[in-house]
DRENDO-1510 file (C-alpha; in Angstrom, 1 decimal, always signed):
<recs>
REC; n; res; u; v; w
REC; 1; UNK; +0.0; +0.0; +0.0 .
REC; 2; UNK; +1.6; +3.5; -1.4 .
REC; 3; UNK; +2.3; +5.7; +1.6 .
REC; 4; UNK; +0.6; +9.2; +1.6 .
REC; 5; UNK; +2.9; +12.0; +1.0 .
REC; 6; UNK; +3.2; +14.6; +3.7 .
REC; 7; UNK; +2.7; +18.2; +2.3 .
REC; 8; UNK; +5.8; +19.8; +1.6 .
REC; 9; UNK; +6.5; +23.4; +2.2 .
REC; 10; UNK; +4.8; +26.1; +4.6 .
REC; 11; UNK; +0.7; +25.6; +5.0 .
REC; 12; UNK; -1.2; +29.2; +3.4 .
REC; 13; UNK; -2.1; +30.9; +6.9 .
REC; 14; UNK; -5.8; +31.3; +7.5 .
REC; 15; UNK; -5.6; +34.8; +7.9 .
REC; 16; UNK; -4.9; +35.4; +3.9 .
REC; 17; UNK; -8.2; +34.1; +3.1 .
REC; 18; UNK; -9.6; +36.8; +5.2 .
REC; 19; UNK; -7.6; +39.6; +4.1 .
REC; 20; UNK; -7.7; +38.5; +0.6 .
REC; 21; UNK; -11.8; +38.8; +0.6 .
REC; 22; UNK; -11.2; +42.1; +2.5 .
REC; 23; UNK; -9.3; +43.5; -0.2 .
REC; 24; UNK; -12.2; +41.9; -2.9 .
REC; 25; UNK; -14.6; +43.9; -1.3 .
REC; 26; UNK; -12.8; +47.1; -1.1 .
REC; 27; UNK; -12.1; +46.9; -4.4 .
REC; 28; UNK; -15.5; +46.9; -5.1 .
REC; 29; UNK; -16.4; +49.8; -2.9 .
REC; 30; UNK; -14.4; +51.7; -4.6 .
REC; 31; UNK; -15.6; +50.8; -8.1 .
REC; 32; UNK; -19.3; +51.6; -6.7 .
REC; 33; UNK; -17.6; +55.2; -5.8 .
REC; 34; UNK; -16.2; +55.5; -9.2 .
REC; 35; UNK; -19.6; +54.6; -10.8 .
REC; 36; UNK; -21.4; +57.1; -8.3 .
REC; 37; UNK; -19.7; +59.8; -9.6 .
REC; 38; UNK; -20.7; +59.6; -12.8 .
REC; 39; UNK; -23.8; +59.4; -12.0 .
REC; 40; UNK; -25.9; +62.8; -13.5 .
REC; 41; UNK; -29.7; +61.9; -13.7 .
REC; 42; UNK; -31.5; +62.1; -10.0 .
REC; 43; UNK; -33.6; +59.5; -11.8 .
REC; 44; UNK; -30.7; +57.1; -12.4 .
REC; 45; UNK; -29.0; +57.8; -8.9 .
REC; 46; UNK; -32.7; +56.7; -7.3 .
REC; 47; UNK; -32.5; +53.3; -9.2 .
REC; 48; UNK; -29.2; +52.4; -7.2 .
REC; 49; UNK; -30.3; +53.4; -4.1 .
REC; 50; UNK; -33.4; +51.3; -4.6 .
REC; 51; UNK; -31.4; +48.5; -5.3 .
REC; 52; UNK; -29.1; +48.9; -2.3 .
REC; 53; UNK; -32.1; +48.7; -0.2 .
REC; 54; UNK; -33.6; +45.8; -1.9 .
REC; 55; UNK; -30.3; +43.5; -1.4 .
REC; 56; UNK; -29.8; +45.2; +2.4 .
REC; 57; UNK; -33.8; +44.6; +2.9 .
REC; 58; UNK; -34.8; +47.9; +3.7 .
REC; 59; UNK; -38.6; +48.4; +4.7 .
REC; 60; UNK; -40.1; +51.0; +5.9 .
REC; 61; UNK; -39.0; +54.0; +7.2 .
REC; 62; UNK; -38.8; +55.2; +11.2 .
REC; 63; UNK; -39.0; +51.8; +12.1 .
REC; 64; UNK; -42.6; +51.5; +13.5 .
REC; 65; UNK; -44.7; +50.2; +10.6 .
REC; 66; UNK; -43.6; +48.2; +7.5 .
REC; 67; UNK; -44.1; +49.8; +4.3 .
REC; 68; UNK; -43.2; +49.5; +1.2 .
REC; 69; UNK; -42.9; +53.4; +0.4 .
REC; 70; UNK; -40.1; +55.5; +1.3 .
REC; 71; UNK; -40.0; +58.0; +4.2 .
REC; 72; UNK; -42.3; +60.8; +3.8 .
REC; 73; UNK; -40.9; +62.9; +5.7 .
REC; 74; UNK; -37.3; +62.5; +4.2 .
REC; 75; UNK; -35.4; +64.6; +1.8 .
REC; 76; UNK; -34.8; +61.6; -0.7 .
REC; 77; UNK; -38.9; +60.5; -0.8 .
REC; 78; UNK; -38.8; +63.4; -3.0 .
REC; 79; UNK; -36.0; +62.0; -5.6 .
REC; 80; UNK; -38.3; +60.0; -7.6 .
REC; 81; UNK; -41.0; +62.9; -8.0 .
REC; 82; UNK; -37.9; +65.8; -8.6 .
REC; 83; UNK; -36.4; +63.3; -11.0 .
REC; 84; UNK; -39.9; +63.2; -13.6 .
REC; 85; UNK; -39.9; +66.9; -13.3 .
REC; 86; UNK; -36.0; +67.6; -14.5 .
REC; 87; UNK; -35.9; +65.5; -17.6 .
REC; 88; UNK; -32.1; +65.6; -18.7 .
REC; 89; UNK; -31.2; +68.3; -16.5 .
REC; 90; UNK; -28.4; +68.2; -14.2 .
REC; 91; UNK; -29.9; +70.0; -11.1 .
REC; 92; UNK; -33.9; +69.5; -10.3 .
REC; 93; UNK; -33.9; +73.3; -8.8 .
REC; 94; UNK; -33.3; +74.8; -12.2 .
REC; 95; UNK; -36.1; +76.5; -13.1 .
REC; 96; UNK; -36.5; +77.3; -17.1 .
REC; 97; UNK; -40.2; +79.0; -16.5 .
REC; 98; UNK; -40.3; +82.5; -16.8 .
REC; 99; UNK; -41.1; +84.3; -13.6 .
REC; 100; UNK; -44.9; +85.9; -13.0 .
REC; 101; UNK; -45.6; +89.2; -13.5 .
REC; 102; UNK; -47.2; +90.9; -11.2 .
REC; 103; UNK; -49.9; +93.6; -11.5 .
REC; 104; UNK; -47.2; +96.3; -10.4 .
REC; 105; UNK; -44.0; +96.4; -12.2 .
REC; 106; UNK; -42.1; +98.5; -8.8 .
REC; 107; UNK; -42.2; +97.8; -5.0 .
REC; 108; UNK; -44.4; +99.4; -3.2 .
REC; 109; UNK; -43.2; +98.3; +0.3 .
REC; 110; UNK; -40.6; +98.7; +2.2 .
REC; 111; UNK; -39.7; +96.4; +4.9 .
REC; 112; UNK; -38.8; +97.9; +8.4 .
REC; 113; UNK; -36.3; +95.3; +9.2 .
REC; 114; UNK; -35.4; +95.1; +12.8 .
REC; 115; UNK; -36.8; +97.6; +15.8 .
REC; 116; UNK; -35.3; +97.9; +19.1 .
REC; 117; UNK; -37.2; +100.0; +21.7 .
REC; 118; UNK; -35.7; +102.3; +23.1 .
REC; 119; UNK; -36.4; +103.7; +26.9 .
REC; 120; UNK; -39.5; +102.2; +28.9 .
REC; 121; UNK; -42.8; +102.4; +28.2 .
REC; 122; UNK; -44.5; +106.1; +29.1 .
REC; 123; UNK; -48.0; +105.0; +30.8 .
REC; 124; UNK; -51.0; +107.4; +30.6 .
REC; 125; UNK; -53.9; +108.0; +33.0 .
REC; 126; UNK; -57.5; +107.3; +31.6 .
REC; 127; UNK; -58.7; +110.1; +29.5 .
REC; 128; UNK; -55.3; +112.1; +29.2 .
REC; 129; UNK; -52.9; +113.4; +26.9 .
REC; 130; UNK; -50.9; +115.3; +28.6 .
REC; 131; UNK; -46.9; +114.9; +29.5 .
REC; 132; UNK; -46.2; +114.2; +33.3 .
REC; 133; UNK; -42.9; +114.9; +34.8 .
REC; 134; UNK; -42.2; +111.5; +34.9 .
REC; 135; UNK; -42.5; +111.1; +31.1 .
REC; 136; UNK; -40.2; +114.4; +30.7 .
REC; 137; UNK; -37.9; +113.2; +32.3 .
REC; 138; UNK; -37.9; +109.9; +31.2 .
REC; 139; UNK; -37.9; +111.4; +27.8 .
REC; 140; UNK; -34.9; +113.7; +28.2 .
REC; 141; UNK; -33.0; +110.6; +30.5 .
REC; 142; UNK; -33.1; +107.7; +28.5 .
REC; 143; UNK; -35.0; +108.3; +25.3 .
REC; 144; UNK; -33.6; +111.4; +23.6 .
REC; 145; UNK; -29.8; +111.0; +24.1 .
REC; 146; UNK; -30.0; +107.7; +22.3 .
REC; 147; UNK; -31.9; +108.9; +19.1 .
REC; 148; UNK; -31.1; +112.8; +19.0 .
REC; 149; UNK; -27.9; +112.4; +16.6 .
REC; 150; UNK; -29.2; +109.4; +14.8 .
REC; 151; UNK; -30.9; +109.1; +11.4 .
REC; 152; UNK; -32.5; +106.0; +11.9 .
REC; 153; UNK; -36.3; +106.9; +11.6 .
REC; 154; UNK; -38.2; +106.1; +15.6 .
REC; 155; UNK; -41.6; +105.0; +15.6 .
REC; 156; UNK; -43.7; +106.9; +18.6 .
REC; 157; UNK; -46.9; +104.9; +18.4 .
REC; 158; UNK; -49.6; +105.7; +21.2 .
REC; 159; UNK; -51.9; +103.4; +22.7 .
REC; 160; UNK; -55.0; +103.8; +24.0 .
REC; 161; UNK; -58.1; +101.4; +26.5 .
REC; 162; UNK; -61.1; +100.9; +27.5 .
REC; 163; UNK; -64.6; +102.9; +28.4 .
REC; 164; UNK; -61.8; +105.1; +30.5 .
REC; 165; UNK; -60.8; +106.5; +27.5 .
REC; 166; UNK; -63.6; +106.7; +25.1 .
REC; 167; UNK; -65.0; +108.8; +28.2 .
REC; 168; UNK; -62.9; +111.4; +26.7 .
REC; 169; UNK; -65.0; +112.6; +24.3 .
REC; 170; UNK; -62.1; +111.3; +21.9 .
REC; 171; UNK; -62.4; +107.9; +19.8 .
REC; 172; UNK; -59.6; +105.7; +20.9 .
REC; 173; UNK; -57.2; +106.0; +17.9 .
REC; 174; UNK; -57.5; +110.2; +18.6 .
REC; 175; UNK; -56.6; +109.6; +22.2 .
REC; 176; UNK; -53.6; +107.4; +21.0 .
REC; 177; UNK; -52.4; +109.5; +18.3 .
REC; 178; UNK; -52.3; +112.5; +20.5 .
REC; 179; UNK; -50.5; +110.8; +23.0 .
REC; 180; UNK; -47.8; +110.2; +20.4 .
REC; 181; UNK; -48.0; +113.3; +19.4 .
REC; 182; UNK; -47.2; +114.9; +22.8 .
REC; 183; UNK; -44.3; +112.6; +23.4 .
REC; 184; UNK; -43.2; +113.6; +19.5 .
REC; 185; UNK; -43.4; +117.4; +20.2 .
REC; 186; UNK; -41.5; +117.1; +23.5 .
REC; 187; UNK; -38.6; +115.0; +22.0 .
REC; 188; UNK; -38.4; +118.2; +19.2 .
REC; 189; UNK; -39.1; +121.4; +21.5 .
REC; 190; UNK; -37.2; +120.1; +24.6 .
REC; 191; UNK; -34.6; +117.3; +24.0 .
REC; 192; UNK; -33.4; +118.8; +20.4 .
REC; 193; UNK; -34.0; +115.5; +18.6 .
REC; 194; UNK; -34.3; +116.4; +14.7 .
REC; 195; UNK; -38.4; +115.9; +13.6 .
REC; 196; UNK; -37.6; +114.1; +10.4 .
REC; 197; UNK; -36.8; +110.9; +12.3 .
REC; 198; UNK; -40.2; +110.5; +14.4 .
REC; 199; UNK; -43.1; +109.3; +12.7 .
REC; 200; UNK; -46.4; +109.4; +14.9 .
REC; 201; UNK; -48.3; +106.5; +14.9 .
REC; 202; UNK; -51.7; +105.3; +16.6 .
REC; 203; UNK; -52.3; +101.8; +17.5 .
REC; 204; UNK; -55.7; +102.5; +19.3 .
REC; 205; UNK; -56.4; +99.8; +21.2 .
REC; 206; UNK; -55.2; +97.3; +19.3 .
REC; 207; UNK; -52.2; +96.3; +20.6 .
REC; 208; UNK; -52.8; +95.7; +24.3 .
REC; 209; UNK; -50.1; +94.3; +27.5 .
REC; 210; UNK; -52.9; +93.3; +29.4 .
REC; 211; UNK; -56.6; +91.9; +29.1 .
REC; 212; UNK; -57.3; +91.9; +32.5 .
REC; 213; UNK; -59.9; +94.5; +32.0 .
REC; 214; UNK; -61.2; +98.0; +30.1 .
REC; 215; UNK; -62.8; +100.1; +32.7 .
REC; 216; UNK; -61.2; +102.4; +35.8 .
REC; 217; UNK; -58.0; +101.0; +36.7 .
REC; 218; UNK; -57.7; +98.1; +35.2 .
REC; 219; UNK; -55.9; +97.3; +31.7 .
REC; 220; UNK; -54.2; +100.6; +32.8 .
REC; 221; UNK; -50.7; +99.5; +31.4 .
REC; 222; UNK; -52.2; +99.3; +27.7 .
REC; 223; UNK; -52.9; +103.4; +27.9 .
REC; 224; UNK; -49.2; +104.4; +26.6 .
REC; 225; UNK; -46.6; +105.2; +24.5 .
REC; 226; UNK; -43.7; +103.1; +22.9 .
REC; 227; UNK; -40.5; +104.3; +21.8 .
REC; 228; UNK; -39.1; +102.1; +18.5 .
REC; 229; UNK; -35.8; +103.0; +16.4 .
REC; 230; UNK; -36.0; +101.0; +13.4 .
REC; 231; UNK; -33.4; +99.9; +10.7 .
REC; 232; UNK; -34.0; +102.1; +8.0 .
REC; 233; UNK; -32.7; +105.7; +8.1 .
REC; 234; UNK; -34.9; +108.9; +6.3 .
REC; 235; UNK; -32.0; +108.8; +3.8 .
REC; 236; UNK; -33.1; +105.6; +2.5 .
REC; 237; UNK; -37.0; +106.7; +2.3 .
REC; 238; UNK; -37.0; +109.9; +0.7 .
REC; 239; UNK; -34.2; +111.6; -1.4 .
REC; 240; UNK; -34.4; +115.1; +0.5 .
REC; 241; UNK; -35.7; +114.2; +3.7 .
REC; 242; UNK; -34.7; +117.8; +5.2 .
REC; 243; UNK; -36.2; +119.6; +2.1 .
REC; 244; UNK; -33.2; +121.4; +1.1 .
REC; 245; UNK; -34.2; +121.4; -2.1 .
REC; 246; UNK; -30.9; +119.8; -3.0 .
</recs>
């Protein structure tokens, strides 16, 4: 009986096997990268994903109900849909439709940006107009050194509440609007703040701090006037806002 031959020379480590199937699949990782990048339809980038989640079985989406449509809340449920509406071009948010035209062919708007107000609120007794020496000095403290040199346009906008009010003999938006009046002819007579900056508003009573009430003493905070400096300056709202004539 023929003897069996011993194996000659060093046995192939297992470890090669492993590395060499590591190196098998990287090489195919990167060959899916190099196909990726080619890739220029949405349409034919959404077929590969599809696939990948067909061989990785991929269902459903948040992982609560097995479906067999993509997340609707996702950013790539919309791929398929933006796809149909490029056609063969490169980037889905192109848009090759002429814009609408509207009725009016110039703005007629213009957009306050941001307000800060500036000082606290000046609060009114029912039925008055009238400046206190708190609001004068108030006004002259904190309100006019901050604006005076400025030429971003302030918003004085009065406020006005309740059957306290109306009992006046003024209509609520008068009672405001004089109140922002008074504070408005104050800021320009006593604290030197130029008038082409303060624009006079009335709010009425439609803007109130408080609804705890419209009669005697209570809602009494919403009886005031607010303060606002704006973003824009007169110089971008009216070519000769002193009236030079220049």
């Amino acid at each position: 009986m023929a003897k069996r031959k011993k194996p000659t020379g060093n046995p192939i480590p297992e470890w090669v096997v492993t590395y060499g199937d590591l190196m098998s699949l990287l090489l195919c990782f990167f060959i899916l990268l190099a196909a990726f990048s080619e890739l220029k339809q949405e349409r034919e980038y959404q077929k590969v994903v599809d696939a990948i989640k067909e061989s990785l079985g991929f269902r459903g989406g948040l992982g609560v109900a097995n479906t067999d449509s993509s997340v609707t809340n996702s950013v790539t449920s919309l791929n398929e849909e933006r796809a149909k509406r490029a056609g063969d071009k490169r980037d889905s948010n192109i848009n090759w439709d002429s814009n609408v035209v509207g009725r009016e062919d110039q703005v007629s708007v213009i957009h306050e940006g941001q307000m800060a107000a500036i000082g606290g609120t000046l609060p009114f007794e029912p039925g008055d107009a009238e400046l206190s020496d708190f609001h004068q000095e108030m006004l002259r403290s904190e309100v006019a050194p901050r604006i005076r040199d400025q030429r971003f346009i302030v918003r004085v906008v009065g406020h006005a509440w309740g059957v306290a009010d109306v009992g006046s003999g003024k209509t609520l938006d008068e009672l405001a609007f004089d109140r922002a009046l008074a504070v408005k002819a104050f800021l320009v007579q006593e604290c030197g703040v130029d008038a082409t900056i303060l624009r006079v508003e009335s709010a009425g009573a439609t803007e109130p701090v408080s609804l705890d009430g419209g009669g005697g003493e209570a809602g009494g905070g919403n009886r005031r006037v607010q303060v606002w400096q704006t973003g824009r300056t007169v110089d971008q709202t009216h070519p000769d806002p002193n009236f030079t004539g220049g």
